[in-house]
C-alpha positions as CSV (number, residue, x, y, z in Angstrom):
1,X,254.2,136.5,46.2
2,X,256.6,134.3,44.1
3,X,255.6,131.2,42.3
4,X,257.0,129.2,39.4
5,X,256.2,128.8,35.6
6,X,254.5,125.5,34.7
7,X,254.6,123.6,31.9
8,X,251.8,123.8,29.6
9,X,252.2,122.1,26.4
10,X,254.8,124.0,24.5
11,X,253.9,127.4,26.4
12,X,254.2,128.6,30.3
13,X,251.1,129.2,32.4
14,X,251.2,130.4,36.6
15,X,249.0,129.2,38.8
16,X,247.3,132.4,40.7
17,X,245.6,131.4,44.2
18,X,242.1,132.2,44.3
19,X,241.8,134.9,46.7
20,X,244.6,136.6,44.6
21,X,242.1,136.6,41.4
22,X,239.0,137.8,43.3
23,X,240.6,140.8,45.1
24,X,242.0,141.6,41.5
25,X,238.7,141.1,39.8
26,X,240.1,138.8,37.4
27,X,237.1,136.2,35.9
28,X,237.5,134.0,32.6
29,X,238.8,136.4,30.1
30,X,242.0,139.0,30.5
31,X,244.0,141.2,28.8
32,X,248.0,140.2,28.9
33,X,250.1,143.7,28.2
34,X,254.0,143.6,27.8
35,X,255.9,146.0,30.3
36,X,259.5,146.4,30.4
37,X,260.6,143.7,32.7
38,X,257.4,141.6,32.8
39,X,253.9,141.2,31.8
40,X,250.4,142.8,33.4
41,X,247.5,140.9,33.6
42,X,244.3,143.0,33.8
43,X,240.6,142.3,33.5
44,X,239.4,142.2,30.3
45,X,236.9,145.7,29.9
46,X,233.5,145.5,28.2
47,X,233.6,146.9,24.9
48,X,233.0,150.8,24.7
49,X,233.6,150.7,28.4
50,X,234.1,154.5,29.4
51,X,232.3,155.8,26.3
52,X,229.2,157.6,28.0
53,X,231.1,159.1,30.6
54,X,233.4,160.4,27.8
55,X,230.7,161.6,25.7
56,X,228.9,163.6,29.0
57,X,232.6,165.1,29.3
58,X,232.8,166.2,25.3
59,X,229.0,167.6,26.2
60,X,230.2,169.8,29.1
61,X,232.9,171.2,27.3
62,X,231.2,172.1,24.0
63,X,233.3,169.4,21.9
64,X,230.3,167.3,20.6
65,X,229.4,169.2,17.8
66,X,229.8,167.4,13.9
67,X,232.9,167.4,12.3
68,X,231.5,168.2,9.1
69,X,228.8,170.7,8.6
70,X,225.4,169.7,7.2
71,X,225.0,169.6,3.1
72,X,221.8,170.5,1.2
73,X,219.9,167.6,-0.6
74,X,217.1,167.8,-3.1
75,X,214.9,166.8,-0.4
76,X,215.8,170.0,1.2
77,X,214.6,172.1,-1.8
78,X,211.1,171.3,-2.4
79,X,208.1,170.4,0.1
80,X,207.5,166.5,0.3
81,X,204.4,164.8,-0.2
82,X,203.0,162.5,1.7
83,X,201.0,159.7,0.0
């Protein structure tokens, strides 16, 4: 589809046909990415979008355990009391 850059104060905006934004998912917010030869306009992901399905993955292949092993306290060394 080819369309023209309008004038938008001192910057450049296009116009992008409705249909053209629902097919692409495209709502208020998006994310603009520089590509060699021209710029990508994608929807804008939720925050810590993909994280649970990354964290099942790290489960199933036994990469979830702590980085750093567990140190002893003085809590660990005598029986608490509860008062």
């Amino acid at each position: 589809m080819k369309t023209r850059l309008v004038r938008i104060g001192n910057s450049r905006g296009v116009r992008i046909p409705k249909p053209l934004l629902q097919q692409a998912g495209l709502e208020d917010e998006v994310h603009l990415r520089l590509v060699k030869g021209g710029i990508v306009i994608e929807a804008e992901k939720p925050h810590r979008a993909g994280w649970a399905e990354a964290a099942a993955l790290a489960h199933e292949e036994g990469d979830d355990g702590l980085l750093d092993g567990s140190a002893p306290t003085h809590f660990d060394e005598a029986e608490w009391e509860w008062t």
